[in-house]
C-alpha positions in Angstrom: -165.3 27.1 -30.0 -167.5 30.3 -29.8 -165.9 33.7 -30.0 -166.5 37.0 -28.8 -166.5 40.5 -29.3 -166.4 43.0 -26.4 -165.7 46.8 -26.8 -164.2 49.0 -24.3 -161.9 46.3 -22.9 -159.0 49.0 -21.2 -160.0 48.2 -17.9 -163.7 47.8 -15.6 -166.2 45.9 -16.3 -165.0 45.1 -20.3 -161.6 44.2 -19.3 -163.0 41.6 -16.9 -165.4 40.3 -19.1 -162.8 39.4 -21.6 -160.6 37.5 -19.0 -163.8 35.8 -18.0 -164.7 34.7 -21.2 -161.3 33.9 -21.9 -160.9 31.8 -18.6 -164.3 29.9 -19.7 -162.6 28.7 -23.0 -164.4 30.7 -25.5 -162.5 33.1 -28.4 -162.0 36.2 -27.3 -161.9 40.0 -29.5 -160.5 42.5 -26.8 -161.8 46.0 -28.7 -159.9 49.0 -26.6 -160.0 52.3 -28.4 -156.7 52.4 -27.3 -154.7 48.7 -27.5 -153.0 47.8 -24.9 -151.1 44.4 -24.5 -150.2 44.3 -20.7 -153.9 43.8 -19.5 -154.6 40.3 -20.9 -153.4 36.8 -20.6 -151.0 36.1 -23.7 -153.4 33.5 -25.5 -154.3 32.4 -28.7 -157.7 32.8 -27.9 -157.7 36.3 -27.1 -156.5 39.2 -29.2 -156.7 42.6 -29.2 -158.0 45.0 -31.7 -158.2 48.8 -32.2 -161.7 50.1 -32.0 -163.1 53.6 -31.6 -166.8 53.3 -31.4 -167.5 57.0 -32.8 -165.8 56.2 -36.3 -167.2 54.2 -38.8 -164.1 53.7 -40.5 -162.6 52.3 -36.9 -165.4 50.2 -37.1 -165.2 48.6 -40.1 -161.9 47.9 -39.5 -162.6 46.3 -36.3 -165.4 44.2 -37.5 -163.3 42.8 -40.4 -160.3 41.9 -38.2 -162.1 40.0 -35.5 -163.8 37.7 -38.5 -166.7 35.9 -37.5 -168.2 35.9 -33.9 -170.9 34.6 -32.1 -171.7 37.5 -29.4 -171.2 41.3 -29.4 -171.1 43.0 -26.3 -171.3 46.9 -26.2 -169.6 47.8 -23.0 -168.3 51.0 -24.2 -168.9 54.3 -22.7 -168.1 57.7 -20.9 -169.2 58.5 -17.5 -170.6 62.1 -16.5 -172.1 63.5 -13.4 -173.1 66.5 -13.2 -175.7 69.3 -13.3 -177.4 69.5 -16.3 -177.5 73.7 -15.8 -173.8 73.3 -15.0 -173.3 70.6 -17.9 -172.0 71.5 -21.9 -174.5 70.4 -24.5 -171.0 70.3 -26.6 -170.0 67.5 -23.5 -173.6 66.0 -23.8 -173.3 65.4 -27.4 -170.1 63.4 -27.0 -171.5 61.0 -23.9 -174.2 60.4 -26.7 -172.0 59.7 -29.7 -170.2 56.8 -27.7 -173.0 55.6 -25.4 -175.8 55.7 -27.4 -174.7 56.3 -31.5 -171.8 53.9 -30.4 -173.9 51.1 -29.6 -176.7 51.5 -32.5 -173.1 51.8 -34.9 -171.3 48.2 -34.0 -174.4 46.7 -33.4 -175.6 47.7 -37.5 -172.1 46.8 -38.8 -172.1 43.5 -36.9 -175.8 42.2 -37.5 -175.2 41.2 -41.6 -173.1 38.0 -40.6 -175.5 37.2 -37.5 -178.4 37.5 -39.9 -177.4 35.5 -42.5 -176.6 32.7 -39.7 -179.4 32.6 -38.3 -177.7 32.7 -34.5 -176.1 35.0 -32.3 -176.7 37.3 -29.1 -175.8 40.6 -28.3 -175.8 42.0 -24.7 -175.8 46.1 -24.8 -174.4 47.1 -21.4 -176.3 50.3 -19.6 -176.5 51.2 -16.0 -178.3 50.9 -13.1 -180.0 54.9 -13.7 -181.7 53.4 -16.4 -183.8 51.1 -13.3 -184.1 54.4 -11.1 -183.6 58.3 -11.4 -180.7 59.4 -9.8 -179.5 62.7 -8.9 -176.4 64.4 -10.9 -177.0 62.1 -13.7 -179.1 63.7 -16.5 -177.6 63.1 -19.2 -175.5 60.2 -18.9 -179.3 58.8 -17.5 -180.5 59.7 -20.4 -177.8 58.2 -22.9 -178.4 55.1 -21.1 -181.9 55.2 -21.1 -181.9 55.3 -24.9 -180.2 52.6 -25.3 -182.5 50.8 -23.3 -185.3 51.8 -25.6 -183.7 50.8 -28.3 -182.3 47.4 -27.5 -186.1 46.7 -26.4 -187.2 47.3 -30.1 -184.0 45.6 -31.9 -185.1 42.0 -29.6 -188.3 41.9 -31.3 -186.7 43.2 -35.1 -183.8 40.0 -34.7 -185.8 37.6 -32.5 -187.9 37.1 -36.1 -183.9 35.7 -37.6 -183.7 33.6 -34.2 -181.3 36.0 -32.4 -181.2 37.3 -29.0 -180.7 40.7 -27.6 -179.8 41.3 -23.8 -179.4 44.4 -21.8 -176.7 44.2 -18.7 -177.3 46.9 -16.0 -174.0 47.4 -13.7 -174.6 49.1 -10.9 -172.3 51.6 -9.2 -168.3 50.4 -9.6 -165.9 52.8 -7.5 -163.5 50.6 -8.6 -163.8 51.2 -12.2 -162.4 54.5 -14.5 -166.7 55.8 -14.3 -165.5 59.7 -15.4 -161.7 58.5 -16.2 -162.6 58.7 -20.1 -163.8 62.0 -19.9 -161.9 65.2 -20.0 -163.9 67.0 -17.6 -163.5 67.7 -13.9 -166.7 67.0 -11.4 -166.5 70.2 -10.3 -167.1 72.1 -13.5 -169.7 69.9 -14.2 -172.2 70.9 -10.7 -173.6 74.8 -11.1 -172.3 76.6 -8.0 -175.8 77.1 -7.2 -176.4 73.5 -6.5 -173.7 73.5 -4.3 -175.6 72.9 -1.2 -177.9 69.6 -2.9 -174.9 67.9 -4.6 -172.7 68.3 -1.9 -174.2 65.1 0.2 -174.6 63.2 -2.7 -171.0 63.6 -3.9 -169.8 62.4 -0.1 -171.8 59.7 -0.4 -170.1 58.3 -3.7 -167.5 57.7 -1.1 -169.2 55.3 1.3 -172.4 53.8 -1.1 -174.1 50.7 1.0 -173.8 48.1 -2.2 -171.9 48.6 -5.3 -170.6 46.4 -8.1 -167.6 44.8 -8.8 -165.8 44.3 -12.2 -166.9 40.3 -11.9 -170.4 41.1 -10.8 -171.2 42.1 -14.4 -169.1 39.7 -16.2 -170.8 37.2 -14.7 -174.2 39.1 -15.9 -172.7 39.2 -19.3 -171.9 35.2 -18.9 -175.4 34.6 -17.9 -177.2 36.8 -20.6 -175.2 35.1 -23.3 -176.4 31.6 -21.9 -180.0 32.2 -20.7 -181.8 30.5 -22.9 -185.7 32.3 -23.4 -186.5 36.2 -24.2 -185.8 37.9 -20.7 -184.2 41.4 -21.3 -182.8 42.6 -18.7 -180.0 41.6 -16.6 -178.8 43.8 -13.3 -175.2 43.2 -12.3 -174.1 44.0 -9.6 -176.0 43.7 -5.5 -176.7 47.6 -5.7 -178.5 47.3 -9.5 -180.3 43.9 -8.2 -181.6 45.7 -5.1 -183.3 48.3 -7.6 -184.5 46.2 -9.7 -186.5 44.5 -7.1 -187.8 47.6 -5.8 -188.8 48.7 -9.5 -190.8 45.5 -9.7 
């Protein structure tokens, strides 16, 4: 029986991941950075373990608790929209600590034992922006995009020890906690001078044409994990698989 690790497992797109994985008979390590035991089935197959992406030392910890595993998924992050003129680089810093340092982090303190194996996949989970610009998104774009980047450079570095590396790209979720994990408000984040621009776009959060569901991207993750081949990239979500065919 396989098992795996997901961070940021609270609630969204990790927390249904885990009850997917779970419901599909594998092992499952729950990572929240703040445990909760209310928001998964009571199992021997699933547990749930501390884990604060942004400190090594939570890491470790993490790492050596869940034991062995066979997939790491790095679902972790903060949301942020916003101007960048109206946007702290103090703010910015911290979107990139746990979306982008946060990633590289659990990924190097979980590749020894997948190494030495010789098997093993793990699925970094971005966004939709990272397929197309969007508006009032600069820098959580951009701490997305670089984990793009660099998962593209870590498949060719661990396809040579027969492992495989897969991006997820959720598209818009209204239904998830998006800016819940940070601690500022959307209207200190939009300079009063682009009042008059961001104000359609922030109406239209309300009422978007296709978005993505919670089980959109765990089946994404499911199907990354099981694709057999080298294909990257994995959209989740109707909204992120209509982009993705306009990208090309």
């Amino acid at each position: 029986m396989k098992t795996i690790l997901i961070t940021g497992c609270s609630s969204g797109y990790g927390l249904e991941t885990a009850r997917h994985f779970h419901a599909m008979g594998w092992n499952v390590v729950a990572a929240m950075r703040t445990p909760r035991d209310d928001v998964l089935p009571r199992s021997p197959r699933m547990r749930v373990v501390a884990l604060d992406v942004t400190r090594p030392d939570s890491i470790a910890a993490a790492i050596d608790e869940a034991g062995p595993i066979d997939v790491l998924v790095n679902n972790a992050g903060i949301g942020l929209v916003g101007t960048l003129e109206g946007a702290s680089l103090t703010k910015a810093r911290e979107i990139f600590e746990t979306n982008t340092f946060g990633v590289m982090a659990v990924c190097q303190a979980v590749l020894p034992q997948l190494r030495r194996r010789g098997a093993g996949t793990i699925v970094n989970v971005t966004s939709s922006v990272a397929i197309a610009a969007m508006p009032l998104a600069s820098i959580y774009t951009a701490s997305k995009t670089a984990v793009e980047g660099f998962t593209g450079s870590l498949a060719h570095e661990l396809g040579a020890f027969g492992l495989h590396v897969r991006l997820v790209q959720p598209g818009y979720g209204p239904t998830t906690r998006f800016t819940a994990n940070s601690d500022i408000r959307l209207e200190e984040t939009i300079h009063p001078a682009y009042a008059d621009f961001a104000g359609p776009i922030v109406a239209a959060f309300a009422a978007p044409a296709l978005t993505t569901a919670p089980s959109d991207v765990a089946e994404a993750v499911w199907a990354a994990v099981h694709e057999p081949g080298d294909r990257l990239r994995f959209p989740a979500g109707p909204d992120a698989v209509e982009l993705a065919r306009r990208a090309g």
